[in-house]
N, C-alpha and C positions, 0 to 999 in steps of 0.2 A: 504494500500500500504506500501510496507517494504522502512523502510528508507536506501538511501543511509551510509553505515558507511563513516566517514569524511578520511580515510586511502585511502578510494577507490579516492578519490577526488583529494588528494593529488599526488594518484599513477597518475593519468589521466593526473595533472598540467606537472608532471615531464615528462610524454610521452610528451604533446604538447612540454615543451619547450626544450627536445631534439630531435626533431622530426619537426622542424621549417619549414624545407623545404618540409616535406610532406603532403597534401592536406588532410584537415580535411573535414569530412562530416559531419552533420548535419542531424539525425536519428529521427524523432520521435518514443514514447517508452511508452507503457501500458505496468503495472506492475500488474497484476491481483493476483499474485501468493504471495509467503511469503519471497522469496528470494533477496539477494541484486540484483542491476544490473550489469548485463556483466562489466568488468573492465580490462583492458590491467593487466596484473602482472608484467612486465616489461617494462621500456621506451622503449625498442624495439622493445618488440610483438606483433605480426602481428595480433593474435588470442585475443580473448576474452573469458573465460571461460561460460559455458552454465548449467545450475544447475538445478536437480531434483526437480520437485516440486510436491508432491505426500505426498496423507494421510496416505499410508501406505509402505512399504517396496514391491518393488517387485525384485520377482525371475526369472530370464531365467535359463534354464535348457539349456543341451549342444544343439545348434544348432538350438533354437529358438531367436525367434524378437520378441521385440516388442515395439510400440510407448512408451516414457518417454514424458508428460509435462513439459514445464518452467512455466507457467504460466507469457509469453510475447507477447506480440503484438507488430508489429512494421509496420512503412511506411517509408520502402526508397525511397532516390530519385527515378527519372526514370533517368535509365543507371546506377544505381548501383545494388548488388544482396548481398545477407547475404549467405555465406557457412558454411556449416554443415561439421566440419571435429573429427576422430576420435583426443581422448586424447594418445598421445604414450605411456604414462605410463600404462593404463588399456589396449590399445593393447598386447604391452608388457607384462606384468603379468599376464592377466586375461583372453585375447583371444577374448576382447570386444572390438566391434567397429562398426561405424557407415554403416551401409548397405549399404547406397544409396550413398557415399562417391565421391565426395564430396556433400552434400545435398542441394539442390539450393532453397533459397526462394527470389520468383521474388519482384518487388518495388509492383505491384498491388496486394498482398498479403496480406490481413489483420486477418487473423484466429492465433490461439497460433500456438507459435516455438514449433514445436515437434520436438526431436529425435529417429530415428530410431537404438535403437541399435540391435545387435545382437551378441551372446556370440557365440563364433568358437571353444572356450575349450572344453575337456570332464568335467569340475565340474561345477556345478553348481554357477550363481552368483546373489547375492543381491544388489539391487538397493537401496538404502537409501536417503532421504527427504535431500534436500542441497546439495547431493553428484556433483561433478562436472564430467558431462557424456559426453561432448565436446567441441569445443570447435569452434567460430563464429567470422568468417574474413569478414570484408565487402571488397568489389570489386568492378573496376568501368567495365561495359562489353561494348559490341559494338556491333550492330544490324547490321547482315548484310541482305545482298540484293545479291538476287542470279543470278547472270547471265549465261543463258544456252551456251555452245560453244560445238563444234563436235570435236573440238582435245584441249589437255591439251600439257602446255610446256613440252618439256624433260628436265631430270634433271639425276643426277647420280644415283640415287633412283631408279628413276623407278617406279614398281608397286611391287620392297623389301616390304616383309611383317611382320610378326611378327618373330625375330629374323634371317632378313637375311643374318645382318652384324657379325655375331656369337657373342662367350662368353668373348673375347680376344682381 
């Protein structure tokens, strides 16, 4: 199991203690793989960086997917969920990003964090061992309960669909 480096630890301290007022969870965390673990990069980040764990290099060509291993296991609470969201910066640059966005893994989920990436460029791109390929927000959700009814309120909406309130 890879050790925590002591930087990421300190990075963690300084989220809790600017971040007092927001509810900390409590995650447990298999580390199968060779990388550090997820770490806020900033006392404000919402996200947590999510890291290649992989024996060799791989390549997506334009317009292919394919699954990346972290080499993590986890058990969230119940009523909370781990998202899979793309990194802006390889959005941006490379045309890489997570397919199934945002990527939902439920609290009764115990298999490795995989990402789905998929390259939307025309060049080709390389996946490298450590590389940071997304990035994993926890969230608290809400289960609902569906109740059937024969009419829905009115609202000024309506049944407006995709783009009915125009560009302006």
């Amino acid at each position: 199991m890879a050790k925590q480096p002591l930087c990421e630890y300190y990075s963690l301290l300084l989220h809790l203690n600017n971040n007092i007022t927001s509810t900390m969870v409590k995650v447990k965390i298999i580390n199968k793989g060779h990388q550090p673990l997820p770490a806020y990069a900033t006392p404000q980040s919402a996200g947590m960086d999510l890291r290649a764990n992989i024996d060799a290099p791989v390549t997506l060509r334009p317009m292919e997917r394919k699954l990346i291993p972290t080499g993590l296991y986890m058990a969230l609470p119940e009523g909370y969920e781990a998202q899979v969201r793309p990194r802006s910066g390889l959005a941006l640059k490379h045309g890489l990003t997570v397919l199934n966005s945002p990527g939902t893994i439920d609290s009764d989920y115990r298999g490795e964090v995989m990402v789905l990436l998929v390259n939307l460029s025309g060049e080709e791109f390389t996946v490298n061992d450590g590389e940071r390929i997304a990035q994993m927000v926890i969230a608290r959700h809400e289960t609902a309960v569906f109740e059937e009814a024969d009419r829905l309120d009115d609202t000024e909406r309506g049944a407006g669909g995709y783009g009915h309130t125009g560009v302006k």
